[in-house]
N, C-alpha and C positions, 0 to 999 in steps of 0.2 A: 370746237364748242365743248365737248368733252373735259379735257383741259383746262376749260375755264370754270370748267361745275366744278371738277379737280380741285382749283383751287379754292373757289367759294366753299366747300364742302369741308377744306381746312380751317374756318374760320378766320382765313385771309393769313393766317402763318405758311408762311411754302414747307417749314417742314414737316407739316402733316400731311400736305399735298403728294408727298414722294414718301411716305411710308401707307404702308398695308396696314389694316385694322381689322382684328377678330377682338370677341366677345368668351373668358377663359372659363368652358367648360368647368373647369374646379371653383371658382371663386366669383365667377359670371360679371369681371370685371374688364372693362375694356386694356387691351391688349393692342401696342404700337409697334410692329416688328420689321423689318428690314432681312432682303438673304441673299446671301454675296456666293455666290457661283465659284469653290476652288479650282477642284481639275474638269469635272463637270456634273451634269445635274446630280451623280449620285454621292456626292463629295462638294457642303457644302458650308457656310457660318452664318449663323444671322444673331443679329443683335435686336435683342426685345425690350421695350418697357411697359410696364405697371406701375401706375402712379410715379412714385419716387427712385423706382426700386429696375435696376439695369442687369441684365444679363448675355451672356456672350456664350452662344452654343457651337459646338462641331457635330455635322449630321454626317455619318458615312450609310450608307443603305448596301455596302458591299462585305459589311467585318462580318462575320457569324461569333463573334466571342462572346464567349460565355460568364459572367462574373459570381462568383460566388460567393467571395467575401468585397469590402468594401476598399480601395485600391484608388492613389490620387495619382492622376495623371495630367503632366504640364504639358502648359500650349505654351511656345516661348514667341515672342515679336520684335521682329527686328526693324530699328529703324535708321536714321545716319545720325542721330544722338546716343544708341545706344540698342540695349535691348531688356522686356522687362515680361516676367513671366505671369500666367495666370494658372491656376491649379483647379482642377479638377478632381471630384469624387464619380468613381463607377462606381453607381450601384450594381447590387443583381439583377439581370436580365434575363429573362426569359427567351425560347426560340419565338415564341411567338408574337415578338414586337420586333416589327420586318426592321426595325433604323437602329443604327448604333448613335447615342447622342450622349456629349459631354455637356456638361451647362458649366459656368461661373459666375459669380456676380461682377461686376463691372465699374470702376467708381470714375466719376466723371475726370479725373486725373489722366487716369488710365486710359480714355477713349480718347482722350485728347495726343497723349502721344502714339496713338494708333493713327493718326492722320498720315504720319510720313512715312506707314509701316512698308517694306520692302523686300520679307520674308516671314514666311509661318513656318512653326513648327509644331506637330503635336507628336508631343512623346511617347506613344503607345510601350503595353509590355517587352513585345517584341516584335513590332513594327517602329522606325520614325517615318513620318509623313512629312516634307519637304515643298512648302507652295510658296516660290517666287510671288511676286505682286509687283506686277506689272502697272503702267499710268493708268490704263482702261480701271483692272481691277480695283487698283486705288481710289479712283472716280467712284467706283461701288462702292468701298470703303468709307471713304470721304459721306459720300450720300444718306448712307446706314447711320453712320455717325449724329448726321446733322437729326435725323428720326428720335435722337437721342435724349431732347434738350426739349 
């Protein structure tokens, strides 16, 4: 029954039925987001939209780094056609904002060759982070994706 409110509560589209919805604190505009689980809960991606407007985040809740000037850092995506990178600004960060979070914007191009993706990478200063993507994860993927559109 649940499920079915689920989906009546999408306005009958299934992809708003399988994405999450907040309301953005800075702009009090609604907010369709999706979070795909890398190694685990504290290492993870989620893909957001507002309105028009797509972004593709890395949450890690375990870096303590500190940035103090401004610094871009690539997330690369591999897929069996290729691979194609997205870039990142760290800003400065504070200790007291417990998650380390990269953001990009995202162009509908781009999400579309994420579908067959089958490796992450995020390039950190002096870490690289290395997440196979497995069919399970991809399913995530795929899902997040469709939240997309």
């Amino acid at each position: 029954m649940l499920g079915v409110v689920g989906l009546l509560a999408g306005g009958g589209s299934s992809c708003f039925a399988q994405c999450k919805e907040m309301i953005s604190p800075s702009n009090h505009k609604k907010v369709h987001y999706h979070t795909i689980q890398l190694a685990d809960k504290k290492e993870y991606l989620t893909l957001s939209r507002t309105g028009g407007e797509r972004i593709l985040s890395y949450h890690n809740e375990r870096i303590g780094l500190v940035y103090y000037t401004q610094m871009f850092i690539e997330i690369r995506f591999w897929t069996p056609q290729g691979r194609f990178s997205l870039y990142s600004a760290a800003n400065d960060r504070s200790n007291w904002q417990p998650i380390f979070v990269l953001a990009a914007p995202v162009t509908p191009k781009e999400l579309e060759k994420m579908k067959t993706v089958t490796k992450i990478e995020v390039m950190l200063p002096e870490d690289t982070k290395v997440f196979n993507v497995d069919a399970q994860k991809n399913a995530l993927v795929n899902k997040a994706i469709a939240c997309m559109h």
